[in-house]
C-alpha positions as CSV (number, residue, x, y, z in Angstrom):
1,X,-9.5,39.8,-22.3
2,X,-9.9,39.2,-18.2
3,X,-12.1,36.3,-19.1
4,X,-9.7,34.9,-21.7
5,X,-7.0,35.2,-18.9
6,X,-9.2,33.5,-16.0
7,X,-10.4,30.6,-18.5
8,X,-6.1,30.0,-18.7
9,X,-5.2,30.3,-15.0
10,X,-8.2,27.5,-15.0
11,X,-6.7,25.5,-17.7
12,X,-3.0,24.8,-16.3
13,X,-4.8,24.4,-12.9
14,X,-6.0,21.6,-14.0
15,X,-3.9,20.5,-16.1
16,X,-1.2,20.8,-13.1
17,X,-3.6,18.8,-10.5
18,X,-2.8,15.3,-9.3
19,X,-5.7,13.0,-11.0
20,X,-5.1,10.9,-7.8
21,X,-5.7,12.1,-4.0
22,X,-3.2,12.6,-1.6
23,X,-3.1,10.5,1.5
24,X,-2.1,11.5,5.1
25,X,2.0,12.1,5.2
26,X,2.1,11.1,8.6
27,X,1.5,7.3,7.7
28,X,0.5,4.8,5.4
29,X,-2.8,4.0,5.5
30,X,-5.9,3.3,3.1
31,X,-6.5,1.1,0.2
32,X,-2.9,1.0,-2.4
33,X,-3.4,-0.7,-5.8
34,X,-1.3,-1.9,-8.6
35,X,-0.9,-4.7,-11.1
36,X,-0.6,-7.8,-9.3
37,X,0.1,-6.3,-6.0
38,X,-1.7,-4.0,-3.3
39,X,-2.0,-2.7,0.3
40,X,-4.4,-2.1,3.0
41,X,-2.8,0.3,5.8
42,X,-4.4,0.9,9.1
43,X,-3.2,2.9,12.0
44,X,-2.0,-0.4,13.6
45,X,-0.6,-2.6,10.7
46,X,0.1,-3.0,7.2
47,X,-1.8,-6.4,5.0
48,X,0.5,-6.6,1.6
49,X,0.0,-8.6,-1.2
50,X,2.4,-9.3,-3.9
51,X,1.1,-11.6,-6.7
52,X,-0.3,-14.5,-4.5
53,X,1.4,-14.1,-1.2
54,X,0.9,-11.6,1.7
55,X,2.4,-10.2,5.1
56,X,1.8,-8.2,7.6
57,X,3.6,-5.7,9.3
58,X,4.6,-5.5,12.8
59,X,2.8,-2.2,13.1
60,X,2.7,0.5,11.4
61,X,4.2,2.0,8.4
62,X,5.4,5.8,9.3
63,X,7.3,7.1,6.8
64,X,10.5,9.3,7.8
65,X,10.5,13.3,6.6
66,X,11.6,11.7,3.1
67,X,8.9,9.6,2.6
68,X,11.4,6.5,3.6
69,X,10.0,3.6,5.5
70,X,11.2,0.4,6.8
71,X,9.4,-1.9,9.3
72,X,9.4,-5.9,10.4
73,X,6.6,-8.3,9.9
74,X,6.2,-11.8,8.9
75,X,5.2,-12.6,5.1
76,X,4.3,-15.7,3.4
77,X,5.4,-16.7,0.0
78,X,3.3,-20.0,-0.2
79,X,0.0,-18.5,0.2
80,X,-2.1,-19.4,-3.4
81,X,-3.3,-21.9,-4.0
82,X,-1.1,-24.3,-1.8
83,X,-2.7,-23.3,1.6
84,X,-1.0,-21.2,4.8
85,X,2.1,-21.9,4.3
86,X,4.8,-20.8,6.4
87,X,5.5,-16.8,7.8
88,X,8.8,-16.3,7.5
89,X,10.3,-12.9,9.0
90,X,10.4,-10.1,6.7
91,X,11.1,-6.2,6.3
92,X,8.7,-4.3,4.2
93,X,10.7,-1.2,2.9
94,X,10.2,1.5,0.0
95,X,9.6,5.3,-0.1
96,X,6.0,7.3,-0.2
97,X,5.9,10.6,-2.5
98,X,2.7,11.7,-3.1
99,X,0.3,9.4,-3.8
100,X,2.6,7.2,-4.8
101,X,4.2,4.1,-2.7
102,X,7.0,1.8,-3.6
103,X,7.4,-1.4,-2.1
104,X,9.7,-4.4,-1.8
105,X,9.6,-7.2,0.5
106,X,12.4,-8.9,1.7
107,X,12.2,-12.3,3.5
108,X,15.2,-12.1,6.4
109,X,15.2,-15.6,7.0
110,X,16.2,-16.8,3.0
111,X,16.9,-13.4,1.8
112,X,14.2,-13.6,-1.0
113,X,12.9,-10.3,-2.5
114,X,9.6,-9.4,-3.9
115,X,8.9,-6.6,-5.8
116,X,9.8,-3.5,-5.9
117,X,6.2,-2.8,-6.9
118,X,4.7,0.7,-7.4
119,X,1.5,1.3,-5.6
120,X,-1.0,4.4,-5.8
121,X,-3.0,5.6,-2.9
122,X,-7.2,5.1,-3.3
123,X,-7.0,2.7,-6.5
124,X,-8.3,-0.5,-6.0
125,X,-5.1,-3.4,-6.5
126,X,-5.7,-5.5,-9.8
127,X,-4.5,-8.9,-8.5
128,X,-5.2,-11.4,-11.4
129,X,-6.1,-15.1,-10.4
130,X,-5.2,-14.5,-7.0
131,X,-7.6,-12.9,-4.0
132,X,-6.8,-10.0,-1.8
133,X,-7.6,-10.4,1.4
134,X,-9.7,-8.0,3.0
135,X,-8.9,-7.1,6.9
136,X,-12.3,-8.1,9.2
137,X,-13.5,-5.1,10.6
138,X,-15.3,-6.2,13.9
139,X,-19.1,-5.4,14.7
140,X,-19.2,-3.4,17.6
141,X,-20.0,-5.6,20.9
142,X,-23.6,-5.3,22.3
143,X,-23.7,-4.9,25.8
144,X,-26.9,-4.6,27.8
């Protein structure tokens, strides 16, 4: 019977467990995918992509004690496949719970949204036709 009882305590613990793993609380950082749209945090910044346009914040994003965030950076809307295009000022707001992010962009200049979009923490974004950009990591410098 103790076995039968240890095999069930094992059961709903799994069945119970988050299939996805929990990032820091503190901040928003790491790789956050979804369809058409992902994130790449850092301790510094924030690069977003929604469909084929992307921003970066300010600095960065630091969720308050309910998982509520809101921070400035620029974000352009003309991205893919026109060329730069132009940053426009923007706020990058949404909530954190779990592993679990959701985002909206809004441009402060025109008032154009994007999104929401619902992100989750370590999954790679699925972006269709359009690239993500991947944040250069610098070699450290050789000095003699």
């Amino acid at each position: 019977m103790a076995t039968k009882a240890r095999l069930l305590v094992l059961a709903l613990a799994v069945a119970c467990a988050d299939p996805f793993p929990v990032p820091p609380l503190d901040r928003v950082v790491g790789t956050w995918g979804g369809d058409n749209a992902g994130l790449i945090g850092s301790d510094s910044t924030a690069h977003v992509h929604i469909g084929c346009t992307f921003g970066e914040t300010g600095g960065p994003i630091l969720p308050d004690s309910l998982g509520r965030f809101d921070v400035a950076g620029l974000y352009n809307v003309d991205a893919y496949p026109v060329g730069p295009g132009t940053n426009h000022p923007a706020r990058f707001s949404g909530v954190v719970s779990g592993g679990r992010l959701t985002l909206t962009v809004t441009l402060t200049d025109t008032t154009r949204t994007l999104g929401p979009v619902s992100l989750t923490y370590g999954v790679e974004p699925r972006m269709g036709p359009c690239p993500i950009c991947r944040p250069r990591v610098r070699a450290p410098s050789r000095r003699s």
